[in-house]
Every structure is written in structure tokens, then in C-alpha cells.
C-alpha positions in Angstrom: -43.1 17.4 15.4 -42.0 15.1 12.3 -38.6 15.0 11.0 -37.7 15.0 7.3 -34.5 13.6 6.2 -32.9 14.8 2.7 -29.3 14.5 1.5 -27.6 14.7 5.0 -29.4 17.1 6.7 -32.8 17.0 8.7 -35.8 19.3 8.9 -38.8 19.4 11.4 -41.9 19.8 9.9 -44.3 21.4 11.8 -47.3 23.5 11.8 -47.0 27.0 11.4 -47.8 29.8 13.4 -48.4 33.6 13.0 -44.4 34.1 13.7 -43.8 32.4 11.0 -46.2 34.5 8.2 -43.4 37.0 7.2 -40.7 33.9 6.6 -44.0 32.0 4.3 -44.3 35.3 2.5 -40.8 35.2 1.7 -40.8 32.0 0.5 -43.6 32.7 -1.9 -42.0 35.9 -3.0 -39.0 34.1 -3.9 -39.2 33.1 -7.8 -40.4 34.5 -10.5 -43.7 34.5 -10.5 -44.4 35.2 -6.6 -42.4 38.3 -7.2 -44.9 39.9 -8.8 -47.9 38.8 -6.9 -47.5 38.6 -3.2 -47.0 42.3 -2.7 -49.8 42.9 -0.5 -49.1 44.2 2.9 -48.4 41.7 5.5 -51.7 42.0 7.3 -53.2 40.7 4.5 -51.3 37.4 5.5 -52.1 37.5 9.0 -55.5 37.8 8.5 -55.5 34.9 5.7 -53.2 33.0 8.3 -55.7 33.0 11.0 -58.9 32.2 9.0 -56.4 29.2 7.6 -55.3 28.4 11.6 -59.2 28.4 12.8 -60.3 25.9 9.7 -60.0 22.1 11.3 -60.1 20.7 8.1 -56.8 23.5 6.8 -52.8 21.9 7.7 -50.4 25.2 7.3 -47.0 23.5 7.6 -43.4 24.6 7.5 -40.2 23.0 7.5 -36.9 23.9 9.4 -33.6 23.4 9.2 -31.1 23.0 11.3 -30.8 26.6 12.4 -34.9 26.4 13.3 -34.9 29.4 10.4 -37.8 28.3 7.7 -36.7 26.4 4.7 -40.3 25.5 3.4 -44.1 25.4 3.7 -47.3 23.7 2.0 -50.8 24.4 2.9 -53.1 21.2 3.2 -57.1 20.9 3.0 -59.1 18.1 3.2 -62.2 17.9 1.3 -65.0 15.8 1.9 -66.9 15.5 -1.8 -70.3 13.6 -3.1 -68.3 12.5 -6.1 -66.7 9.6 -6.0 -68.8 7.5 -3.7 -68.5 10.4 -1.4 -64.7 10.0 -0.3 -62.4 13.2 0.8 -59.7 14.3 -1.8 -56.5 16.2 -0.8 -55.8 19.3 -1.8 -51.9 20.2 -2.1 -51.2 24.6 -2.8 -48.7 26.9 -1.8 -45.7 24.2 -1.8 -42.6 26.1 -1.6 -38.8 25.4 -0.8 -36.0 28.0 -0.1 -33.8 28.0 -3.2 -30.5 26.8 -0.8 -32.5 23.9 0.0 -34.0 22.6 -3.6 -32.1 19.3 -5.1 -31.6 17.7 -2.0 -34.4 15.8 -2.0 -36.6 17.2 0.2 -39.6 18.0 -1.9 -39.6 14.0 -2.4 -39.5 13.4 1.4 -42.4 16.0 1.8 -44.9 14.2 -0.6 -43.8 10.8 0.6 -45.2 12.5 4.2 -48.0 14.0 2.2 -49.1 10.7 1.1 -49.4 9.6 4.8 -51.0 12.4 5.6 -53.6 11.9 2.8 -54.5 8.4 4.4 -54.7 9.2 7.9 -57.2 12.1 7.2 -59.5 9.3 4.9 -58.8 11.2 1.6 -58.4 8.5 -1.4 -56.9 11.3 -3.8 -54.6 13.6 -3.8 -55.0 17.3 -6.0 -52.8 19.9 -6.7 -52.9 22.4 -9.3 -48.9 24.0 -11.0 -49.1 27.4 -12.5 -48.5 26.2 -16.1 -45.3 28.3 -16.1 -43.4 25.9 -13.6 -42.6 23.2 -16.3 -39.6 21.9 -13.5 -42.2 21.4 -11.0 -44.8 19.8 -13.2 -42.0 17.5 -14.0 -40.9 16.8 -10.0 -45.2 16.0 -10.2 -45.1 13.6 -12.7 -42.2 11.7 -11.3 -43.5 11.3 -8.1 -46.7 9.4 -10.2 -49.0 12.6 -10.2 -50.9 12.7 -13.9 -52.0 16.4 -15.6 -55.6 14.5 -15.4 -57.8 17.8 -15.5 -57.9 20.9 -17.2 -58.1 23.7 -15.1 -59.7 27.3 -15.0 -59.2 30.4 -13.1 -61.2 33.8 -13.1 -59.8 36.2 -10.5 -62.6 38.6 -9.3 
């Protein structure tokens, strides 16, 4: 288990397990936009959660507070690629914080563990994409030295 510090409080960050899928879920339902997409039912999750858990090369993490109740999550995959001399990239989705734990600077204690993270698993880069609706995140991004580099395109089947 790794411990985040933020403000005066600690969290344990720590991989997550099938117990913790409905408390994920929750996170991601709670802002605007997750509202109105994660309404599937919650097997849907499970079964996502446990071709995630099987997947070496997939990190599902969650942080705790305190009271052990979930206060975050972020979902990590390493990539191994041809491009760029053949090095492995980082891949960064699903970050999430409970709103009673946001502006105490945990999401900048996260990435400063993500970065670590990065470099013990070999990747040189790390990727993330922001729903171009979440100008506050893309702002935390860019402040934490992340550039909008790419364009990039979705088509949901």
C-alpha cells in the first residue's frame, strides 16, 4: 500500500478490487457528464472490472481516506509501441475524485505518483485524453506540464 498526503489528511492508494466497483461507479456517476453515461447495470462493471483485474499490463487503483470509504480511482495501462524507438507510453483514463475531497491537492499528489509509476513500468510518456467539456481539468493538466499535443477522435460503435 502507498500513502498520499494532501492538505492535512492521508489516503492509501491501493489497487482495487471487485468490492470496490459499485463505490468506482459512483465516482464516475458523480458530475455532469458521468450522470448521463454510466447507467448501465452494475454487472456490466464487474464484468469490465475483471477483464481489467486479469490484464498484467492494466493498474485499477483507488484511494481511501481516513474512514477506508473510497475517495478516488484512476485506471493505468502500459503500452508497449513501435513508434518511438519502440518505448512504452502510459496511458492515464478514468481519473476521478469525490467532490468532498477536490482542492486539496490530491489530484497533484496522484500524478506526482503517476509519474513514478510511469518510470518503474519503462514507459517514457505519459497519455491521457479530457472530455473537451472539463475545461477545469484540462487546466489542472496543463499545470502539471501536460501539453493538448494531439488531436483526438472518437466513433462509438
Amino acid at each position: 500500500m502507498t500513502t498520499l498526503n494532501a492538505g492535512d489528511k492521508t489516503f492509501a492508494l491501493e489497487r482495487a478490487t471487485a468490492a470496490d466497483v459499485a463505490d468506482i461507479v459512483a465516482l464516475l456517476v458523480d458530475d455532469p457528464l458521468g450522470q448521463t453515461r454510466e447507467t448501465a447495470p452494475l454487472e456490466h462493471y464487474l464484468a469490465a472490472f475483471a477483464d481489467i483485474d486479469r490484464d498484467p499490463n492494466q493498474t485499477l487503483l483507488v484511494l481511501r481516506d481516513d474512514t477506508r470509504a473510497v475517495a478516488g480511482t484512476v485506471q493505468l495501462t502500459v503500452i508497449a509501441c513501435l513508434a518511438r524507438g519502440g518505448t512504452k507510453r502510459l496511458q492515464v483514463e478514468a481519473v476521478r475524485l469525490a467532490s468532498h475531497v477536490r482542492g486539496l491537492g490530491l489530484g497533484t499528489a496522484l500524478f506526482q505518483w503517476i509519474d513514478e509509476f510511469a518510470t518503474d513500468h519503462g514507459a517514457t510518456m505519459i497519455q491521457l485524453t479530457s472530455d473537451a467539456r472539463r475545461t477545469d481539468a484540462q487546466r489542472f493538466y496543463e499545470r502539471l506540464g501536460y501539453a493538448a499535443s494531439h488531436v483526438g477522435y472518437k466513433r462509438f460503435l
